[in-house]
N, C-alpha and C positions, 0 to 999 in steps of 0.2 A: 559174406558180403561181397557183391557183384563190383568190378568198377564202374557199372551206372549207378547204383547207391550210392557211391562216394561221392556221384558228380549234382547229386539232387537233395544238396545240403542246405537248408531253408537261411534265406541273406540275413545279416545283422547290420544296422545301422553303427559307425561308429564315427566319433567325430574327437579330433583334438582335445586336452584340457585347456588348454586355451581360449577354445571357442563355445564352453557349456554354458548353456542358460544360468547354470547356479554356479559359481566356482567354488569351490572347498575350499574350507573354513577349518581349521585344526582346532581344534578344543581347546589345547594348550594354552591357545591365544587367548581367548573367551573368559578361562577360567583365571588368566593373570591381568585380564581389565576388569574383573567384577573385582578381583582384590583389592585392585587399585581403588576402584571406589567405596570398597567397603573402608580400606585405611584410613581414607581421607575423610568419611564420615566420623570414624570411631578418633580419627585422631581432632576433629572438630571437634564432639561433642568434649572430650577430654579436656583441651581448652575451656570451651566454654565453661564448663564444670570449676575449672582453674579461676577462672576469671569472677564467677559468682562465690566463689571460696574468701577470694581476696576482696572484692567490696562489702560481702556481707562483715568479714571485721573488719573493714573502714567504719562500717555503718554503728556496727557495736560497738568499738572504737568510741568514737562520735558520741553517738547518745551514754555511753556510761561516764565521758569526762565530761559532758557540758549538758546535758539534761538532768541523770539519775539525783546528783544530789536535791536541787533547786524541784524537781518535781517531786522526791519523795516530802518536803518539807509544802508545795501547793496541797498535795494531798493529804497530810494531815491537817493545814489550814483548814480547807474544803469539808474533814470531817467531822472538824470542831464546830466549826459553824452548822451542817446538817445536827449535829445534837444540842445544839445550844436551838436550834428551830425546831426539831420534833418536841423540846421539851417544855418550850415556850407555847407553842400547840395544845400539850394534854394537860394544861395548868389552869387555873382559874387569876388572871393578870391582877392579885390584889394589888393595890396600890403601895408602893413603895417606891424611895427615894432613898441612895445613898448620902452617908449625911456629907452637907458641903456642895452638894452637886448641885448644878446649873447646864442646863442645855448652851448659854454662854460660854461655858466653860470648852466647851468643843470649836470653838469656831475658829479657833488657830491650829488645829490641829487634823490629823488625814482621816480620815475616813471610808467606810463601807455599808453599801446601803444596798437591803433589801427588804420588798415589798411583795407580799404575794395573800393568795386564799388561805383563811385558814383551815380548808378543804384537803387543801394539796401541801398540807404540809407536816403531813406522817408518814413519809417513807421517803430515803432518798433521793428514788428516780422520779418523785412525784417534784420534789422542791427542784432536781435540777431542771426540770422541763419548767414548773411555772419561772426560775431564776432566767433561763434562756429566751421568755417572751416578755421579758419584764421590762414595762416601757415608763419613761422619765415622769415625775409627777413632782407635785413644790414645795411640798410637805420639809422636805430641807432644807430651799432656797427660805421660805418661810418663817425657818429657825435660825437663817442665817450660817446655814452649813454648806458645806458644799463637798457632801461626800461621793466616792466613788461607786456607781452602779455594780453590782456584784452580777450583773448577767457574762460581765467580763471571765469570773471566773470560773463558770459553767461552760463558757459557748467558747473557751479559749485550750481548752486542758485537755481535749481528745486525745493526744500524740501523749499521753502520760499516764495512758490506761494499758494496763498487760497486753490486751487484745492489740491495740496497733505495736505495740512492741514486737508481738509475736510474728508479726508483715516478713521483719528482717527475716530470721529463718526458714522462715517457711514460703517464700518467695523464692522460685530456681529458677530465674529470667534474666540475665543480665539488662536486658530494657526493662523489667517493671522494677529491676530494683533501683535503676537510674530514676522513676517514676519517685520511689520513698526514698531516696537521696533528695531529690527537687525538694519534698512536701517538708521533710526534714528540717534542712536548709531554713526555709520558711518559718516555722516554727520557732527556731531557735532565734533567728532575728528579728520576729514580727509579733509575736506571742510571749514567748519566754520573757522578755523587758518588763512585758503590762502584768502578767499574771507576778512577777518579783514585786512589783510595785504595789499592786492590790494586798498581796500577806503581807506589806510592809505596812499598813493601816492600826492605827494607833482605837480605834473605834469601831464598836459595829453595832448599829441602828437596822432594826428591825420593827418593821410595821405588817401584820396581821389583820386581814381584814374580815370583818363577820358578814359580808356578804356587799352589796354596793356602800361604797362609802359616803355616798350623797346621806344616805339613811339611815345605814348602820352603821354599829362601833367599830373601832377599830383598837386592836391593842399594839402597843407599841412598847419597844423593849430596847435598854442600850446596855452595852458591855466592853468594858475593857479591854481593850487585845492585848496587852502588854503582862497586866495581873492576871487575864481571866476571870476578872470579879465583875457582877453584874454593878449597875450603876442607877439602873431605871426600871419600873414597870409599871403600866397601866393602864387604864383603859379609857376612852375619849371617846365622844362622836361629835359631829362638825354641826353647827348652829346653822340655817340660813346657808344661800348660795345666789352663785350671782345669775341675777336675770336681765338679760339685754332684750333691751325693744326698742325700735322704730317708729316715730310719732309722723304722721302725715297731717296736714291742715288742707280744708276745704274740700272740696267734692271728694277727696281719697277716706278710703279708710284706712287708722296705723293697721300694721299687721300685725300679726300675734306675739306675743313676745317667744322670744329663739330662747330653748335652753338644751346647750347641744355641749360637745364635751370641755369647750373652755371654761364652762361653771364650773370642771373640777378645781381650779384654781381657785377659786372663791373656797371651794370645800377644805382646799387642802392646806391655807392660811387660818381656817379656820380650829382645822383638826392644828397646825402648830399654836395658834394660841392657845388653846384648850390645854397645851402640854408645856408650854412655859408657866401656866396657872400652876399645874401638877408638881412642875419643880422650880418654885420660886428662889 
């Protein structure tokens, strides 16, 4: 090699680290801020974990000292009464009267009243859904009772079924379980009172209907809650109903007589006298 080859060495750009477009970056670094956030996530989630640990036995806690007893005791209420109703269903309502007994005999006394098809009333889920649309009628102001409607203890009792039970466990939120803490809460103070008070019923009045009661019969059943001994059974239908009309005088004509659903009150005074006849 000549010293003109040495002199005709092709240029190289070079520039400070100071001054490059990209400045270098150590991995080292890189590799100990991804930890850091990996830490921070894993030591979050660990808490969080902690924290759904310890509500959920608040929560178990909770519902095993002030639900479990009082709902295992609604639930076997709830399933004496569904077989005292299926079994009032596939029976033929002959007529009987325990001896002594009077519908008067109830009128100081608490009561539970339910009213439904006697369609829907062979299978449990059948009775609780007609029990949960079951709407007030006079048939026991008429007897002079005044018992308590039993859709209370259908439309009241969800939070005493296994399945919401199972929410606690199986819930890993600390916000949804703050959600069945709220509902909880509520339960215990708004529901649990009414549903103790309804199994505290000294009575339960059962009416069966064979299709519209304007028309058709109706059987009607009362039993004991105390003995468990039946008290009544049998079968009625309603005489007559009431017809309202409007009388106009001179050029008008009256109108037609209305018979819209206040006639069920007329029906349903009438199905109770029918049943004071039944137990003199």
């Amino acid at each position: 090699m000549t010293a003109s080859d040495e002199q005709l060495r092709p240029a190289r750009f070079e520039e400070a680290d100071s001054k490059a477009f990209a400045p270098r970056v150590r991995w080292t670094w890189a590799v100990g801020v991804v930890a850091v956030l990996l830490a921070f996530v894993v030591g979050y989630r660990i808490r969080e974990q902690v924290r759904v640990s310890e509500l959920r036995g608040v929560l178990q806690q909770t519902y095993a000292q002030k639900v479990a007893q009082p709902g295992r005791q609604v639930i076997e209420f709830q399933n004496q009464i569904d077989r005292w109703v299926r079994a009032a269903a596939a029976q033929e309502p002959n007529h009987w009267v325990a001896e002594g007994f009077q519908f008067s005999d109830l009128h100081d006394r608490t009561g539970l009243y339910l009213r439904l098809p006697i369609s829907r009333a062979n299978r449990p889920e059948q009775i609780q859904q007609a029990a949960r649309s079951l709407k007030p009628d006079a048939i026991g102001r008429c007897l002079g009772l005044a018992p308590l409607s039993a859709r209370g203890l259908y439309a009241r009792g969800d939070f005493l079924s296994s399945r919401w039970r199972r929410r606690i466990p199986e819930t890993d939120s600390v916000l949804r379980l703050r959600v069945v803490e709220e509902e909880l809460t509520r339960h215990i103070e708004r529901d649990l009172p009414v549903l103790r008070r309804l199994i505290e019923s000294e009575y339960f009045f059962l009416v069966l209907e064979q299709g519209n009661r304007r028309t058709r019969p109706v059987d009607a059943f009362v039993w004991d809650l105390k003995s468990k001994q039946p008290l009544f059974r049998g079968r009625v239908q309603a005489s007559g109903g009431l017809v309202s009309a409007r009388l106009r005088f001179g050029a008008h004509q009256a109108k037609r007589p209305n018979i819209g659903p206040e006639s069920f009150g007329a029906v349903d005074c009438s199905i109770a006298s029918k049943l004071k006849q039944a137990a003199p």
